[in-house]
C-alpha positions in Angstrom: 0.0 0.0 0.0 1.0 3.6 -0.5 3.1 5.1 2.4 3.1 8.8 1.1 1.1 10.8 3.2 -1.3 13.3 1.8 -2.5 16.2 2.3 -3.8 17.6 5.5 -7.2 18.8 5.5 -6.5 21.8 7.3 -3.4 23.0 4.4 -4.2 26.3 2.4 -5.6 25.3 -0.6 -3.8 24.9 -4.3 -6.0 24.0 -7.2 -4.6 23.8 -10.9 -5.1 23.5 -14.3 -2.6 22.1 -16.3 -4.2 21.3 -20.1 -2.0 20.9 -23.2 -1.8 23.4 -25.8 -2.6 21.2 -28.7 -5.4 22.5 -30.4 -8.4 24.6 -28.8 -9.2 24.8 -25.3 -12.3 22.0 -25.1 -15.3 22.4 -23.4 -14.5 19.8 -21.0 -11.3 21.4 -19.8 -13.2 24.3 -19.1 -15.4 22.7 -16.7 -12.3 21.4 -14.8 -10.7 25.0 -14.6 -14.4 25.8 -13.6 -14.4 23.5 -10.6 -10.6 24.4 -9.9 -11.3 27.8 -9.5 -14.6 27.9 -7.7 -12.8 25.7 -5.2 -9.6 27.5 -4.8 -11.2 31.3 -4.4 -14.2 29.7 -2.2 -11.0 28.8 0.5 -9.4 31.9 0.1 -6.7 29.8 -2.0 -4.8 29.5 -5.0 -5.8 28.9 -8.1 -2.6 27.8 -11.2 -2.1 27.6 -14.6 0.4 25.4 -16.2 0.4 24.7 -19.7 1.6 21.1 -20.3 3.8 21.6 -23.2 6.2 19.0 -23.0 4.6 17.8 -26.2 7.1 19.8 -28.6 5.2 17.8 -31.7 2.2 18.6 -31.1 2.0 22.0 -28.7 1.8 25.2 -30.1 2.0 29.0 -29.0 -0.9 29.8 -30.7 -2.7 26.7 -29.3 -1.5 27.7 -25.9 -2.6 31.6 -26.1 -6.2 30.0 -27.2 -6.4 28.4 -23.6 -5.1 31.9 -22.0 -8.1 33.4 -24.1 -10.5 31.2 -23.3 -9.6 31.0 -19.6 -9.6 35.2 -19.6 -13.1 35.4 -21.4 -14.5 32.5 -18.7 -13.4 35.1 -15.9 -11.1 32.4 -14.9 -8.4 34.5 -13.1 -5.6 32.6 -12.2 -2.6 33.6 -9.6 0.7 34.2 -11.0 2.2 33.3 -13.9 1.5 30.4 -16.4 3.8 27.8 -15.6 5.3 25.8 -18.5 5.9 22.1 -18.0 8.5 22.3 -20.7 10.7 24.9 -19.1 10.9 22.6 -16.3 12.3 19.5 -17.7 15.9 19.9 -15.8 14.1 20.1 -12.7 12.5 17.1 -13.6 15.3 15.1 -15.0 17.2 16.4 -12.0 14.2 14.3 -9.6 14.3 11.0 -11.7 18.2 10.8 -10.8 17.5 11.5 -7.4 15.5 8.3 -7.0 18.5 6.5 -8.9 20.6 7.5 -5.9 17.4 6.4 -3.5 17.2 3.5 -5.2 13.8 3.5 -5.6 14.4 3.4 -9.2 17.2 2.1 -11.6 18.4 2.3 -15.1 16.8 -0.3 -17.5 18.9 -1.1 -21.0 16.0 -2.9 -22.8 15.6 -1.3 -26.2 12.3 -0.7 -27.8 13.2 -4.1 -30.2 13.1 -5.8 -27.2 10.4 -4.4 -25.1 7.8 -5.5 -28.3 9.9 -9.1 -28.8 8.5 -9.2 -24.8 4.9 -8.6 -25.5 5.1 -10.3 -28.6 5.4 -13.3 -27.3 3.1 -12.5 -23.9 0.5 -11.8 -26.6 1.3 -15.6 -28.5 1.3 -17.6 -25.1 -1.8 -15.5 -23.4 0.5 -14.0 -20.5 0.5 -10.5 -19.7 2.2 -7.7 -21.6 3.1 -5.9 -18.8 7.0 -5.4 -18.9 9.1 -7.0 -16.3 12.6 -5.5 -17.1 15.4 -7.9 -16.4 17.4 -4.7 -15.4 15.4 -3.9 -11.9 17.5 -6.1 -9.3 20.8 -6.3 -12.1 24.4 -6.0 -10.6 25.2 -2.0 -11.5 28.7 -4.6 -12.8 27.1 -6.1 -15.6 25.3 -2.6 -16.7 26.8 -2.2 -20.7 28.2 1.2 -22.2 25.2 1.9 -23.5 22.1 4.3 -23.4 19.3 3.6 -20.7 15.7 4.6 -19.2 14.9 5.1 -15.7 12.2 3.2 -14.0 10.7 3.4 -11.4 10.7 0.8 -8.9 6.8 -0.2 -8.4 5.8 -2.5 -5.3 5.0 -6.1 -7.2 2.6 -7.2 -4.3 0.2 -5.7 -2.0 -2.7 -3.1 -3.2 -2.5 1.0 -4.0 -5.8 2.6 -2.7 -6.4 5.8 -4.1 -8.4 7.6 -2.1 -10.7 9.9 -4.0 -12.8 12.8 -2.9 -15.4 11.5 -5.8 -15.1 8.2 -6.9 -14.4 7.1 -3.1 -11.8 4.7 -2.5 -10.6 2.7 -5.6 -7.8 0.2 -4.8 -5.5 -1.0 -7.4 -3.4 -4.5 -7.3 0.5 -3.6 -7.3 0.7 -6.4 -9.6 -0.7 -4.7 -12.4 1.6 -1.3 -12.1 4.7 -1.6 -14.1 8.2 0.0 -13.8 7.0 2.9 -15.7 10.1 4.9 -17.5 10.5 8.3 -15.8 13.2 9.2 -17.7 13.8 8.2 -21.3 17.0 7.1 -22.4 17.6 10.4 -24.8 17.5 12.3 -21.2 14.1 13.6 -21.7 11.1 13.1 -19.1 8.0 11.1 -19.6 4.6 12.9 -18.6 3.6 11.1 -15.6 6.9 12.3 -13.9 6.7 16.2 -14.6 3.3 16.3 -13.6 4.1 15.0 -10.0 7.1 17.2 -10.1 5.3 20.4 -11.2 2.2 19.6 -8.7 4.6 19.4 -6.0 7.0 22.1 -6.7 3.8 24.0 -7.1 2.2 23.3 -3.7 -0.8 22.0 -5.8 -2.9 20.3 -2.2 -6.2 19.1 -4.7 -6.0 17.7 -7.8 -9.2 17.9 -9.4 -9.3 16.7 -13.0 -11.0 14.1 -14.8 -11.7 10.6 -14.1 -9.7 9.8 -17.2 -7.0 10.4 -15.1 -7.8 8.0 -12.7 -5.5 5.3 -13.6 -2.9 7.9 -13.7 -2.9 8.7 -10.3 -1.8 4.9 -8.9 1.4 5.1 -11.0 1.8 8.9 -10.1 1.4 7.8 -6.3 4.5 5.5 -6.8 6.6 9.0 -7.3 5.1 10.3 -4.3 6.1 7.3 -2.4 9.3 7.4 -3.6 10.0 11.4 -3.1 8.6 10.8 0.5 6.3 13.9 -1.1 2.4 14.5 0.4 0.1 13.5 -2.2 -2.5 15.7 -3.0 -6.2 15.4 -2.5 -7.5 13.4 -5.3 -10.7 14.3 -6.9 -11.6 13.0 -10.4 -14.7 14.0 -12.1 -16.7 12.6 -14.2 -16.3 13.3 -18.2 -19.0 15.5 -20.5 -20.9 13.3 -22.6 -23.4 14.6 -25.7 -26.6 14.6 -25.3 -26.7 11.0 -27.0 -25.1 9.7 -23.7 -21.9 9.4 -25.9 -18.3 11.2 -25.3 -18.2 14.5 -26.7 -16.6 14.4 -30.3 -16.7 16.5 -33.4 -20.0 15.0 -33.9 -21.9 16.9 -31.5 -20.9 20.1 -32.6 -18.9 23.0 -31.3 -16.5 22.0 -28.3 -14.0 25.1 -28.0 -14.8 27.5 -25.4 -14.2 30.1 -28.4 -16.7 28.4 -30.0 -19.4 28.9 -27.3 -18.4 32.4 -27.3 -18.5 33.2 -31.1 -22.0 31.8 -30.5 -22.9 35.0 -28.5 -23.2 33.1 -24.8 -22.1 35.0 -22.2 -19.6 34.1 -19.8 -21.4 34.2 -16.9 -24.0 31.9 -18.2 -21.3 29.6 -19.7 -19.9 29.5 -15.9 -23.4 28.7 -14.5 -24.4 26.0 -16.9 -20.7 24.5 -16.7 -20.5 24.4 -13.4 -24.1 22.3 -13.0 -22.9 19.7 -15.8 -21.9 17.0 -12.9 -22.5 19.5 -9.9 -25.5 20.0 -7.9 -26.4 22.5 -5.2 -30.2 21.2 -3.9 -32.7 21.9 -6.5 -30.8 25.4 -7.8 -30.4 25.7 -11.1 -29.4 29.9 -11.7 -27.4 31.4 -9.5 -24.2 33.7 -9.5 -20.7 33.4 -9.4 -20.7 34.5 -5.4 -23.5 31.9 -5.0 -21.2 29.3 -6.6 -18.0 30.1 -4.9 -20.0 30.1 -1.1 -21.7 26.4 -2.6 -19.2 24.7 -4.5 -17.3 21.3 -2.9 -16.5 18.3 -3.9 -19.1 16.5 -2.0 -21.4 18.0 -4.6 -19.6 16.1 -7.4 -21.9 13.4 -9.3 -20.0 10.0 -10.3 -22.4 9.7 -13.3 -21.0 11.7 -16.4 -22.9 14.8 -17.4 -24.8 15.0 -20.3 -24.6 18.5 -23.0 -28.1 20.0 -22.9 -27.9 22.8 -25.4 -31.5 23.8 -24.6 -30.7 24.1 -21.1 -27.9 26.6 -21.6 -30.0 29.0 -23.9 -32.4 29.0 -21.0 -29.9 29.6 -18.4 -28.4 32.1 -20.6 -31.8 34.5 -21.2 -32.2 34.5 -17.6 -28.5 35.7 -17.5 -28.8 38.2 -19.9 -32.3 39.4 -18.3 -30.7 40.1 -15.1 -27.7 42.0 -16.4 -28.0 45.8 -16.0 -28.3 47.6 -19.4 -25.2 49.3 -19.5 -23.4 46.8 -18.4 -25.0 44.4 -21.0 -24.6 47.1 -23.6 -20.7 46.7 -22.8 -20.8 43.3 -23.1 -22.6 43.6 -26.2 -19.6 45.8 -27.7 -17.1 43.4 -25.9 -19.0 40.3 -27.9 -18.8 42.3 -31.5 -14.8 43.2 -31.2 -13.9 39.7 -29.9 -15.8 38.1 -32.8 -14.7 40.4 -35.6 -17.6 42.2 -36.0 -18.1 46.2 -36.6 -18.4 48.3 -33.6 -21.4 50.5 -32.7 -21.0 54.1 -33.1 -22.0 57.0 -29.9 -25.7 56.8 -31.7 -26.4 53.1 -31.9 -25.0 52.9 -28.4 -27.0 55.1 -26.5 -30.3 53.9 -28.7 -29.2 50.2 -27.7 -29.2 51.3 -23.9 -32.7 53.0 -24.2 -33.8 50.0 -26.0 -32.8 47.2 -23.4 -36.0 47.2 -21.4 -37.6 45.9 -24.3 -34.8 43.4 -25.6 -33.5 41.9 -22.6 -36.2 39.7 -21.3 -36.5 37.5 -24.5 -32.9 37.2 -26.0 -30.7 33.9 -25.8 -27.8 34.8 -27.1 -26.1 38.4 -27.5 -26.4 37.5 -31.2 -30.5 36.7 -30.4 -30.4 40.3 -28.5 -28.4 42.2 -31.6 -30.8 40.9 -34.2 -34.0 41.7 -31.9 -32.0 44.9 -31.4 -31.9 45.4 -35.5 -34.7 48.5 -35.3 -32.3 50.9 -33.4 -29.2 50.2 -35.0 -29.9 50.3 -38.8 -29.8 53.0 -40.5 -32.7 55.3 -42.8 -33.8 53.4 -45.3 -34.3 50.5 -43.8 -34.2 47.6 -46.1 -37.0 45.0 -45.0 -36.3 41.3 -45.8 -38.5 39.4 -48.0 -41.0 38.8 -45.7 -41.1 42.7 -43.8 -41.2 43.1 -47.8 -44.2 41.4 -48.4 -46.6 43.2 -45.9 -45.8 46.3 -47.3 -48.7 46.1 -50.3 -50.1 49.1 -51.6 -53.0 49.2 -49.4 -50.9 48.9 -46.3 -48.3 51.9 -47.7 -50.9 53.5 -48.2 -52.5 53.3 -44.4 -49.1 54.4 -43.6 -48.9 57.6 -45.7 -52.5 58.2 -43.5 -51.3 57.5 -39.9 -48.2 59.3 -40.0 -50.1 63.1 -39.8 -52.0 61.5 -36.9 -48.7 60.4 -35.1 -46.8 63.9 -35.7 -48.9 66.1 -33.2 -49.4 63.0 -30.9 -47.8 63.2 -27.6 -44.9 60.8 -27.5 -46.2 58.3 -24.2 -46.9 55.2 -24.8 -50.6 55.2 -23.8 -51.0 58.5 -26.0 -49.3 56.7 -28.8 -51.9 53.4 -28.3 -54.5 55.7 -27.8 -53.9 57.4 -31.1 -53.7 54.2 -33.2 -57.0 52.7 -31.6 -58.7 55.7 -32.5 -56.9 55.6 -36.3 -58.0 51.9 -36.4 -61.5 52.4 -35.2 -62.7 55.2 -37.3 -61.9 52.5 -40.0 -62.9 49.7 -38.5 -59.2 48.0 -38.8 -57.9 45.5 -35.9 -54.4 46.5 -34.5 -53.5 43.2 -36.5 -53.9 44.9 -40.2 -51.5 47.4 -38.7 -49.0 46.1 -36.7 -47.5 43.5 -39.5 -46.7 46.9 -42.0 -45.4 49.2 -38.9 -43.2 46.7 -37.9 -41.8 46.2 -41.3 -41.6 50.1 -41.7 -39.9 50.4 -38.6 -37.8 47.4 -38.1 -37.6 45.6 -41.8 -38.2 42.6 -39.6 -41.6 40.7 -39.0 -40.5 39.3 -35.6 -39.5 42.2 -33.3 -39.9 44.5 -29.5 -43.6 45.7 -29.3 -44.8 48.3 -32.2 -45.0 50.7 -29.3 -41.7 49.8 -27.6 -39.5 50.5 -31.3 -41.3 54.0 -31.4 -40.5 55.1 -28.2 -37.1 54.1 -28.7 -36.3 55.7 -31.8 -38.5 58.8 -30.6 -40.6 61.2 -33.0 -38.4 62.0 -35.7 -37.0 58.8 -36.5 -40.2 57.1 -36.5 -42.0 59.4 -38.7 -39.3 59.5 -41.2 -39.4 56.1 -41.5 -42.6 55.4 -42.2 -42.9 58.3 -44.7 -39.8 56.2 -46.7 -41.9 53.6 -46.5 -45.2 55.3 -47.8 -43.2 56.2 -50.2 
C-alpha cells in the first residue's frame, strides 16, 4: 500500500489546471478549470495555470494563447504566472536521478526491439504484456556502455488505494503497475513524472481533473512514495458526454470554449451552466458566481457523467442576460462584436441600444438573439425590409401608412397617448391593430419578428419614427 502521506485537511488550498496546448481549449477542460477555480477562491486559496507543453510535436503558442483566451473570457483568473511544463524539464530530469541514488528506481537497457519481442510473445502464449525489465534487481557490474531509461521501482505485491474525494476509494493491485520509465534514455522526461514534479513544486494540495486520469494517479502515487512527497487530494470528475449519452466528439458540434463564445453566450451563463454539468447545489439551477464560490465542494460532485443540454444553456443564458444591468449588458454587447470580428457600434447606436434594453433583454438567448432583436435601433434610414417585412408592405398597407403618420406627428410621444392614437386611427376604419401592426413593424424594423410596435417608437422617438414610415409610404 502507499506510504506517502497526503494532504492535510487543514493546508491552504492549491488548485490547478494544467491542459495541453494542442489544439483549442475544449469544453471539458473548461469545466475542470471551472471547478478548480470555484474551489480555490471559495477557501481563500490559489488557483494555477500550467500549460503542459512538454509535447514539442504537437504543442503550439498559438494553441497555448487559445487556452489563456478562453480562460480570460471565462473570468477564470488565475494567480501568478503560467507555468510551463517544458521549461521545467531539468528540474524534472534532476528528480528521476535523485531516485536513482534512492534506489527507488534504476536504469533499465532494454531497447524498444526488445520491449515488443517481450509482448510479442506475452501476446502468443496468453501472458501478460506488462513489462518486467530484467534490469530492476541487475548488478550495476554487468550494466553495458550503452544508453538507458529510468524506472521506477513499483511494489510487485500488496494493493495502492487511491483515495478519492469523488469516486471514493478505488484500490489497485500492485501487480498490475509496471516500472513505468521516468526518464527516457535520450534524457528527456516522460509525462507522468513532470506532472508530480510540477504539482509538488507548485504546492498543488487538490487535484481535481477528470476521471480519465484516474489510472494515472496509482502510478503517479509511486513518485510520491518514492520522493517521501504529500500526495495531493484526489478528486476526479466525471467526463461531459453529448446529449446521446456518448463522449463528446466532433459530432456533436462546437466543443472550444471560443466556439461557445462566437455563438454569442455569455460568460457568466457559460460558468453557471458549466458548473451544474456533474454539480449539484439542492434543486438550484441559476445562480451567480458569489452563490457558486459560497456552494461549491466536492461533496457535490456526481459519479455519473454529465450530459450537454444545449436547450438548457439557452435557457440559463436568457435568464442571465435578463438580469444584467443595461449598461453593463450594452458593454458586453460591444465586448462580444470586437472579440468576434464584427463592426463596432458608433456613440448613436449605443445610447439607442441602452434606451432599448427594457424591451430586448427579457426575451434574448444569445447576445447574437439580443443584436438581431435589437436590429430597429441600430440600422440606419432606409431600412431595407427582408422578403417577408417586404411582403406586408402592399399598396394598401403603404398607403395606411402615408394616412397614420399626420395623426402620429402632433401626438404626444407616451406610450398610452401613442396606443391611444392608433386605436382611435384603427376604429374610425374599423381596422384591428393586426392589419397594422405586421406593416409598422416592417416600416420600422424591416423585420416581421420584433420588441412591441410601441416599444420600437418610443425608442427611436418622434423623428426617427415618422421618417421612416414616410420612406416607406413612399
Amino acid at each position: 500500500m502507499s506510504q506517502a502521506s497526503q494532504t492535510p485537511p487543514d493546508a491552504p488550498v492549491v488548485t490547478r489546471i494544467a491542459p495541453s496546448p494542442t489544439g483549442f481549449m475544449h469544453i471539458g477542460t473548461a469545466r475542470t478549470a471551472l471547478f478548480n477555480w470555484l474551489y480555490a477562491r471559495g477557501r481563500n486559496g490559489r488557483f494555477l495555470l500550467r500549460i503542459e507543453d512538454t509535447d514539442r510535436v504537437r504543442s503550439t503558442p498559438e494553441a497555448a494563447e487559445a487556452i489563456v483566451r478562453g480562460m480570460r473570457w471565462l473570468g477564470l483568473d488565475w494567480d501568478g504566472e503560467p507555468v510551463s511544463q517544458w521549461a521545467m524539464r531539468e528540474r524534472h530530469a534532476a528528480v528521476a536521478r535523485e531516485m536513482l541514488a534512492r534506489g527507488s528506481a534504476y536504469k533499465c537497457f532494454a531497447t524498444q526491439d526488445e520491449i515488443e519481442a517481450f509482448r510479442a510473445a506475452a501476446r502468443a502464449e496468453g501472458r501478460s504484456t506488462l513489462f518486467r525489465s530484467p534490469w530492476r534487481d541487475a548488478d550495476p557490474a554487468t550494466h553495458p556502455d550503452a544508453p538507458y531509461a529510468i524506472r521506477i521501482k513499483a511494489p510487485q505485491d500488496g494493493v495502492t488505494v487511491i483515495r478519492d474525494q469523488v469516486q471514493g476509494e478505488v484500490t489497485i493491485r500492485n501487480s498490475e503497475l509496471d516500472d513505468m520509465i521516468v526518464l527516457r534514455s535520450d534524457g528527456s522526461p516522460t509525462y507522468m513524472l513532470a506532472v508530480v514534479v510540477d504539482d509538488h513544486d507548485m504546492g498543488v494540495t487538490h487535484v481535481i481533473r477528470g476521471d480519465d486520469h484516474l489510472n494515472n494517479a496509482a502510478r503517479q502515487m509511486l513518485v510520491y512514495d518514492a520522493m517521501g512527497w504529500q500526495v495531493p487530494v484526489w478528486a476526479h470528475i466525471p467526463l461531459i458526454h453529448g446529449p446521446d449519452g456518448k463522449k463528446l466528439s466532433k459530432r456533436h458540434g462546437a466543443l472550444g470554449v471560443e466556439d461557445w463564445q462566437a455563438m454569442g453566450y455569455p460568460a457568466a451563463a457559460l460558468r453557471n451552466y458549466l458548473v451544474r454539468l456533474g454539480w449539484s447545489h439542492g434543486d438550484d439551477e441559476f445562480f451567480t458566481d458569489a452563490q457558486a464560490r459560497d456552494w461549491f465542494d466536492l461533496s457535490g460532485i456526481n459519479r455519473a457523467p454529465a450530459r450537454l443540454d444545449p436547450k438548457k444553456l439557452d435557457n440559463l443564458s436568457g435568464k442571465h442576460i435578463a438580469a444584467t444591468e443595461d449598461a453593463a449588458l450594452v458593454a458586453q454587447v460591444q465586448e462580444f462584436l470586437a472579440a468576434t470580428g464584427r463592426d463596432p457600434l458608433d456613440d448613436g447606436q449605443v445610447e439607442r441600444l441602452g434606451r432599448a434594453m427594457y424591451c430586448l433583454k427579457d426575451r434574448a438567448k444569445t447576445y447574437i438573439d439580443l443584436i438581431e432583436k435589437a436590429r430597429f435601433c441600430l440600422v440606419e434610414r432606409p431600412v431595407q425590409p427582408d422578403e417577408k417585412a417586404a411582403a406586408l408592405l402592399t399598396d394598401e398597407a403603404r398607403a395606411l401608412l402615408a394616412e397614420l403618420t399626420p395623426h402620429l406627428q402632433t401626438a404626444s410621444w407616451m406610450r398610452d397617448t401613442l396606443e391611444a392614437e392608433i386605436a382611435r386611427f384603427n376604429d374610425a376604419r374599423g381596422l384591428k391593430f393586426a392589419v397594422l401592426a405586421g406593416p409598422l413593424r416592417a416600416a420600422l424594423a424591416g423585420r416581421t419578428a420584433t420588441p412591441s410596435v410601441f416599444d420600437m417608437m418610443l425608442v427611436l422617438g418622434r423623428d426617427e419614427t415618422l421618417a421612416r414610415l414616410q420612406d416607406s409610404a413612399g
